[in-house]
GUNU-554934 format. One record per residue: x, y, z of N, C-alpha, C, CB in turn; residue in one letter. Coordinates in steps of 0.001 Angstrom, whole numbers, plus 500000, padded with zeros to 6 digits. Each point is the difference from the previous one (the first is absolute). Glycine has a CB too. Layout:
BEGIN
XYZXYZXYZXYZA ...
! end
This chain:
BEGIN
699887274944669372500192500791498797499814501473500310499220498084498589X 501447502979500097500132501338500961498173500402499037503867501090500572X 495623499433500310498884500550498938499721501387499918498964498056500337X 501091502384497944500131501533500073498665500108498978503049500682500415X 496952500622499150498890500506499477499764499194498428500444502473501533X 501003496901498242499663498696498313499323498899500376502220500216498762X 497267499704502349499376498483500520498357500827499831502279498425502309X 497226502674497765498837500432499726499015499897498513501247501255501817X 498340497683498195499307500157498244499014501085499925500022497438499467X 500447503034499254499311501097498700499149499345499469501754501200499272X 497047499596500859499096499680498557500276500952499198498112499006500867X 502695500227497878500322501195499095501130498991499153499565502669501766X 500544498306497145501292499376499135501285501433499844497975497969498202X 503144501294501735501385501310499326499833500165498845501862499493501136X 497715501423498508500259500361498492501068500649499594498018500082499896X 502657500050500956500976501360499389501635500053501463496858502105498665X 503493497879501109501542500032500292501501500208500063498597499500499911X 501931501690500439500877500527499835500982500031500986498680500849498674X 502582500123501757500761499797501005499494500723501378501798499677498186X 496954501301501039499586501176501460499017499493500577500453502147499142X 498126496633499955498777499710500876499488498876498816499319502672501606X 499868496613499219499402499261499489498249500666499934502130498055500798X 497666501536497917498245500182500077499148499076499540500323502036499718X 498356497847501545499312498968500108498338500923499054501659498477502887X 498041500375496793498635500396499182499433498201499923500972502788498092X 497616497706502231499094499053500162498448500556499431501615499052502118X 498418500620496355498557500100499446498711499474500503501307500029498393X 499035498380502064498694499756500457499470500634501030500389498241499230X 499826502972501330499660500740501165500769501161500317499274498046500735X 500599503315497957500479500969499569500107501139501096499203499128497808X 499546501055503072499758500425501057500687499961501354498445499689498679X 502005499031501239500654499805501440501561500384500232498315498077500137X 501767502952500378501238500649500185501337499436500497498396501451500252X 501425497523500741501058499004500485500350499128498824499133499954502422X 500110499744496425500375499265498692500876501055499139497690498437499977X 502218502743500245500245500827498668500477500995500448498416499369498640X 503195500599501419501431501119500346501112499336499599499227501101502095X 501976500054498350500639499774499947500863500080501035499168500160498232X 501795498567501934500997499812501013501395500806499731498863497671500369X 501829502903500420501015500521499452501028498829501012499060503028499136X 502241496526500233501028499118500887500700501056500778500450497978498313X 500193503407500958500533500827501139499382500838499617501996499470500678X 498405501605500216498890501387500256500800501042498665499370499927503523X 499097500234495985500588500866498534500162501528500671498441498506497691X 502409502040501163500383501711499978498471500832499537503025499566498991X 497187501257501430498555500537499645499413500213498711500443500940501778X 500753499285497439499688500138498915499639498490499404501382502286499999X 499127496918500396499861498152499281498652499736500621502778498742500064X 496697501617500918498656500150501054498838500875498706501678500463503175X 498479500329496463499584500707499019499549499505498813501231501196500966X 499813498020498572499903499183499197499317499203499694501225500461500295X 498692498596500835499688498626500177498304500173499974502433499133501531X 497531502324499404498598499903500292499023500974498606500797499751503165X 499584501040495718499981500529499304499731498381498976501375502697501080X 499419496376499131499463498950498740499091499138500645502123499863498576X 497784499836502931498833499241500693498601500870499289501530499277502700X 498774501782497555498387500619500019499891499837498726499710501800501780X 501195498238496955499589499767498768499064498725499850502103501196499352X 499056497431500895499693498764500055498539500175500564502489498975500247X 497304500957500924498453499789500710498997500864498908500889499948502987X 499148501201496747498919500495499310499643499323498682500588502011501108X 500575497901498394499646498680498744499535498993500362501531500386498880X 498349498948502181498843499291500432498928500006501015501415499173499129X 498664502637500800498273500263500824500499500189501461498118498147498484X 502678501600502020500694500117500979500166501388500891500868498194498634X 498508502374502428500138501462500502501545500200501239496700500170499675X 503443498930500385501080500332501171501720499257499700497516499969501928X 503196500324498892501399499725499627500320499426501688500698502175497603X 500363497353502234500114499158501623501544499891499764497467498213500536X 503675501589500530501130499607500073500115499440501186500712501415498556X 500335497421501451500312499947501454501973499859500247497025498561500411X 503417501358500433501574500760500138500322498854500665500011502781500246X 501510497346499318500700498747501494499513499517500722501256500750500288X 499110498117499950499524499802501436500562500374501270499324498488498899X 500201502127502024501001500566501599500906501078499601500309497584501192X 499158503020497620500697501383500192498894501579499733502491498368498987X 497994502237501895499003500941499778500013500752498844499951500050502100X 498959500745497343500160501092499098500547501447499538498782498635500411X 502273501540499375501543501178500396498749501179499501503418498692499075X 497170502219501751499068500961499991499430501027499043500879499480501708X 500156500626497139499513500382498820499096499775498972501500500234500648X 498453498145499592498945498861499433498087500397501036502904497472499597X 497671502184501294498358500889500863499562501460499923500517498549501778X 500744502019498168499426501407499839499124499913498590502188501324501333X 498352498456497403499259499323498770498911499977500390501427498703499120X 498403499869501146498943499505500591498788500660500187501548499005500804X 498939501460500391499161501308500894499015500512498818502208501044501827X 498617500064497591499962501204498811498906499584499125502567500586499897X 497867497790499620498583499530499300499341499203500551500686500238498274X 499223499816503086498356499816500839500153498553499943498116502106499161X 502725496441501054499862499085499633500053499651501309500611499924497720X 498668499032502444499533499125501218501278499095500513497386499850499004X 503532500067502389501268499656499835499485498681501513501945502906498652X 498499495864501203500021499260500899500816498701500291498199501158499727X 502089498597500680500857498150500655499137499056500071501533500768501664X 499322497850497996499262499038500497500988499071501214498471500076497458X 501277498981502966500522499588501053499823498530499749499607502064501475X 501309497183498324500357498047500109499995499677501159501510499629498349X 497508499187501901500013499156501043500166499048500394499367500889499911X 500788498084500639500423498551500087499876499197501217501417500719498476X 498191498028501944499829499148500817499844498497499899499378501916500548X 500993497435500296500101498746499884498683499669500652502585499747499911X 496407499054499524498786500510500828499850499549501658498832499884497553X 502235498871502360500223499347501474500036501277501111501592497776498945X 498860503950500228500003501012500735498715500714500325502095500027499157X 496682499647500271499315500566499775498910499844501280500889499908497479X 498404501011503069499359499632501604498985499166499818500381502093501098X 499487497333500075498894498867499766498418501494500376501853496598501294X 497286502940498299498170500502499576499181498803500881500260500987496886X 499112499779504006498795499746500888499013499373498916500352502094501879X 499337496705498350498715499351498694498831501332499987500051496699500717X 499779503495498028499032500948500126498522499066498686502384502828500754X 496571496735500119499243498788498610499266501266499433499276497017501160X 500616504304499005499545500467498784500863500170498514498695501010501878X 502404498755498481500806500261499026500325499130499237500568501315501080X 499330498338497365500284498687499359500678500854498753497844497986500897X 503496501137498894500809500199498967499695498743498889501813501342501682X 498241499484497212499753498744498747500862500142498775497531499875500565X 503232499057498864500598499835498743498751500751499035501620497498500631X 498772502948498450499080500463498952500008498845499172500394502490500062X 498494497383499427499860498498499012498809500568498816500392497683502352X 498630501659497219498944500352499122499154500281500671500421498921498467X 499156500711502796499283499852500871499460501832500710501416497071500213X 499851503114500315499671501247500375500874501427499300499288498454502201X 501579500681496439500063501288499027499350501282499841500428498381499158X 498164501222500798499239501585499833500027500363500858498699499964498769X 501198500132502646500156500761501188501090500339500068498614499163501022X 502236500337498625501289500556500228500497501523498885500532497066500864X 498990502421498298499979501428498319499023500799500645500174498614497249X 498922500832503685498548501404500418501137500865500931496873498401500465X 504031501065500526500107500820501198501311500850499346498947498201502262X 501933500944496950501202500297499500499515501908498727501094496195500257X 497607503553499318499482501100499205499543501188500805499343498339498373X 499610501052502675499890501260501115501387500421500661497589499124500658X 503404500600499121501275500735501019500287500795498785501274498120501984X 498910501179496466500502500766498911499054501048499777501178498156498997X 497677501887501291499090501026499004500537501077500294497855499078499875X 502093501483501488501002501326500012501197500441499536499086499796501390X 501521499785497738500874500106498916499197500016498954501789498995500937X 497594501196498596499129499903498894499318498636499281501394501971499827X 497345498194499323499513499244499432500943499016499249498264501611500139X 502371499050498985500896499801499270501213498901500638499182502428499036X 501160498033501910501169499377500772499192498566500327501381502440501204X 497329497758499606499416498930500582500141498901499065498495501356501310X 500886499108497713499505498623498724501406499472499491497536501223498780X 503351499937501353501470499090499291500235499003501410501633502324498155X 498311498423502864500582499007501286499424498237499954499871502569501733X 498651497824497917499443498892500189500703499069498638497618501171501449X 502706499167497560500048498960498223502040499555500983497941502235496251X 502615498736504757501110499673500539499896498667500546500477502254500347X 498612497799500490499725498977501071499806498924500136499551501176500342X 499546499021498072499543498248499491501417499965499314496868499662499312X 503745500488499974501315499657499516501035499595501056499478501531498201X 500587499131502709500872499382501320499115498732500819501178502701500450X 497543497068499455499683498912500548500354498917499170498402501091501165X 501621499033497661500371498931498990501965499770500089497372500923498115X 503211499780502869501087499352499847500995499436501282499620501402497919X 500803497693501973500617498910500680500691500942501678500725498260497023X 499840502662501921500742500479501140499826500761500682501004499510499219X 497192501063500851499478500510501232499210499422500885500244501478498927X 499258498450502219498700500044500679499353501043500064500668498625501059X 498068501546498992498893501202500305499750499115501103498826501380497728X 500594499791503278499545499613501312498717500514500319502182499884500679X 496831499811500015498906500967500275499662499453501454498992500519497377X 500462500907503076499446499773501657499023500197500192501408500448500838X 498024498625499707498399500583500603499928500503501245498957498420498870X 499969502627501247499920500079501737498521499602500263501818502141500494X 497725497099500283498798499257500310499278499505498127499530501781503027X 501233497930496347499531499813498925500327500748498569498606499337501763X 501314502116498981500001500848498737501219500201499842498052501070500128X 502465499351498913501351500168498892500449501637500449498975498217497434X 501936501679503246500769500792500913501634500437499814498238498824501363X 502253500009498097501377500519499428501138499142499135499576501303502041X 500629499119497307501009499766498752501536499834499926498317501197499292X 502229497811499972501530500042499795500459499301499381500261500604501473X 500682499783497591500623499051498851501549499747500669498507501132497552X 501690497431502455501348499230500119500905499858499085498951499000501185X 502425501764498646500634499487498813501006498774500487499803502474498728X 500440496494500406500673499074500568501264499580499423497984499475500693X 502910500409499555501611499837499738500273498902500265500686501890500449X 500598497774499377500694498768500713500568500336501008500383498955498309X 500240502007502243499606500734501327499298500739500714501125499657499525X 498206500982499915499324501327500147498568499313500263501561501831498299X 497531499043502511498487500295499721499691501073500096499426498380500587X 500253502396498772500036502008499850498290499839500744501798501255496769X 497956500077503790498795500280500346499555501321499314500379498694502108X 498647501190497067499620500998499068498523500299499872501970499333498874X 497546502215501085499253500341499681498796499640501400501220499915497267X 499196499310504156499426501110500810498913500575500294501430500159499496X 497244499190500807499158501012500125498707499000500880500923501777497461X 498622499380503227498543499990500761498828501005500262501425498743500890X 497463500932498229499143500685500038500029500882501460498905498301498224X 500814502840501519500046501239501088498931499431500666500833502277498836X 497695496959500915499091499895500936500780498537501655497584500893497160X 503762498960502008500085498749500567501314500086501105498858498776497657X 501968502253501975501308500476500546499542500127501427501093501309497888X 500322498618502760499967499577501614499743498483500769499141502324499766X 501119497326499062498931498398500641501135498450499971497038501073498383X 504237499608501198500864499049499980500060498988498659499667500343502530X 499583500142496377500052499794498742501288499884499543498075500991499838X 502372500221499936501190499533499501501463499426500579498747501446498824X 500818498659502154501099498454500635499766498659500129500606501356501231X 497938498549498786499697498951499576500203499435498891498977500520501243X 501294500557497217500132499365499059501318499757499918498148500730499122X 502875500219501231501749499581500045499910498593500677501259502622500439X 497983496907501090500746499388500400499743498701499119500203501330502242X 498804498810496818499471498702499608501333499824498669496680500249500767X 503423500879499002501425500117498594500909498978500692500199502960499046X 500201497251502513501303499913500245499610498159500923501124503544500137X 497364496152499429500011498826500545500476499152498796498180500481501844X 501009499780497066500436499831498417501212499532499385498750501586500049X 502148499861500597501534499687499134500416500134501178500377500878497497X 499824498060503250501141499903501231501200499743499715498600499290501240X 502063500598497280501201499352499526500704501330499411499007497364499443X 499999503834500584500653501222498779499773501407500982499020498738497096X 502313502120502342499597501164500801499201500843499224501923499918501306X 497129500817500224499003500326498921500404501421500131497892498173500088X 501505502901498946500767501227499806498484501036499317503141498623499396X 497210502496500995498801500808499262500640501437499856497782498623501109X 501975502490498345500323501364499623498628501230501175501092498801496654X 499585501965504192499096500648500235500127501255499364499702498752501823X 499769502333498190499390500987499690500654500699501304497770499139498440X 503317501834501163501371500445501291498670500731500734503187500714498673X 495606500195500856499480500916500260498386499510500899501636501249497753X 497984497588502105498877499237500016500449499697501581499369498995497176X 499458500666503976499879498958500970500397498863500139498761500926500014X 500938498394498908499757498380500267501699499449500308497450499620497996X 503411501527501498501361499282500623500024500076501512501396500665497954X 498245500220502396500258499823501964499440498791500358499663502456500802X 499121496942498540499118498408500111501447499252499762497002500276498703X 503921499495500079501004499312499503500644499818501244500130500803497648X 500460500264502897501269500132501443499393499501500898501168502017499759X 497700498097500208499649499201501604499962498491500191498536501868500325X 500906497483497779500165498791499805500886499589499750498599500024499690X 502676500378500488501379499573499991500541499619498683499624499289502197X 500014501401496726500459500854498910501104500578500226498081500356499427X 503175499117499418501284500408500216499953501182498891501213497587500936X 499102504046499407500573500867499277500938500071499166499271500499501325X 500469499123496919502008499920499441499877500813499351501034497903499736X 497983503295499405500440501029499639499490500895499600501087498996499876X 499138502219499113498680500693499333500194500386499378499052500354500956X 499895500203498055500779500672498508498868501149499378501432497345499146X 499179503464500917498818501411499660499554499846498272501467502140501996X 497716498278497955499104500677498978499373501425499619499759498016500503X 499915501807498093499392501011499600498634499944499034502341500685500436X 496674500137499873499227499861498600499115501338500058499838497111499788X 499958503032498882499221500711499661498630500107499476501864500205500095X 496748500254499693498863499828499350499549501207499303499521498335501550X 500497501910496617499548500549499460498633500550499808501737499085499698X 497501501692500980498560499750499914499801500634498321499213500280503099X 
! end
C-alpha cells in the first residue's frame, strides 16, 4: 500500500471545511497545538493566508486559546512571499518528515536484560501517566494535566497500545501505538533524559515491530529534530514532508 501523510492519525476533530483548508479543533485538549490548526489543501494567496489566519486567531481566543498553527501541502515548499509574511510576523516555520518500514527490515538488538518493555495495563498505568507528565511538565502545568485526562482516554481504547520501558526496573521510556488494518504508527516517543544513550528506544521500536509483524509500521519526524538520523540508520524508508507554521500570543 502507498503510505502518505492520511495514514497518520489526528487527535482532533474537522470542524470546518472549505475548498482552501480544512480546520481541526480538539476541546478535550485546547492547549495542544498539533490538535488545533489549520490545514490548507493548496497553498493560499497571501491575502486568503490573511484571512484564514485573522479568523483562526478569532476562533482560538473564543476558546482561551493563545496561538494559531497551519500546516501546507504536502512536498511542496513555501513560495516566497508566504515566508517572507511569515518572517515579518515572527512565526515559528518548520517540516515534518513520514517514515516507513517493514519490521522484517528492522536491525536485529544485542539482548540487553536491563531493559524491559511492557504493554500498559492497570498494573503499571500510573507509572506510565508519572513519566509521560515529567516529559509534559515543561510545556506547562496546564498542558501536563490535560496530557495526562489524554492518556487515560487513549488507554481505554481498542485501537491503541501504550508501551512502557524500564531500565533496571525504573520507568525510563514511553510510546503510544496506533493500530490500523495496515498500519502501526509510532507516536509520541520518548525517554527520560536520565536514561538516553542506552538503547531504549530501539528497544522499544523493535518490540513494536515484534508485535505487528503483519503491518507497516510508520511514524512522523520532526524535519528539524535528531531522532530522524536514528530512523535512516534503522532502515526507515523516507516518503515525504510537509512544512508548517505557528505562532504564540504571549
Amino acid at each position: 500500500m502507498q503510505i502518505t501523510f492520511e495514514n497518520i492519525y489526528i487527535h482532533s476533530h474537522v470542524v470546518a471545511e472549505n475548498n482552501l483548508y480544512k480546520q481541526f479543533h480538539f476541546p478535550e485538549m485546547l492547549s495542544r497545538y498539533d490538535s488545533n490548526y489549520i490545514e490548507f489543501k493548496t497553498f493560499p494567496k497571501l491575502d486568503e493566508f490573511k484571512h484564514a489566519e485573522g479568523y483562526l486567531r478569532d476562533y482560538h481566543l473564543r476558546n482561551g486559546q493563545k496561538h494559531v498553527k497551519f500546516k501546507f501541502p504536502v512536498d511542496e515548499k513555501i513560495p516566497v512571499e508566504l515566508v517572507n509574511y511569515l518572517n515579518q510576523e515572527e512565526y515559528d516555520i518548520g517540516f515534518l518528515e513520514l517514515y516507513a518500514i517493514q519490521p522484517i527490515q528492522f536491525p536485529e538488538l544485542k539482548d540487553n536484560p536491563d531493559i524491559e518493555v511492557q504493554i500498559v495495563t492497570e498494573h503499571n498505568l500510573k507509572a506510565f501517566l508519572a513519566l509521560q507528565y515529567q516529559q509534559d511538565i515543561v510545556f506547562g502545568s496546564n498542558f501536563a494535566n490535560q496530557k495526562v485526562e489524554l492518556n487515560k482516554r487513549i488507554f481505554e481504547d481498542p485501537n491503541f497500545m501504550q508501551l512502557l520501558a524500564l531500565y533496571k526496573g525504573t520507568p525510563a521510556g514511553v510510546v503510544d501505538v496506533i493500530i490500523s488494518k495496515d498500519t502501526a504508527e509510532i507516536d509520541n516517543l520518548g525517554v527520560d533524559e536520565t536514561f538516553q544513550k542506552k538503547g531504549i528506544g530501539s528497544k522499544i521500536q523493535k518490540f513494536v515491530m515484534d508485535t505487528f509483524k503483519d503491518k507497516t509500521v510508520i511514524l512522523v519526524a520532526d524535519g528539524q529534530d535528531t531522532p530522524k538520523e536514528m530512523y535512516k540508520r534503522q532502515n526507515y524508508q523516507y516518503l515525504g514532508y510537509q512544512y508548517y507554521t505557528q505562532k504564540v500570543d504571549e
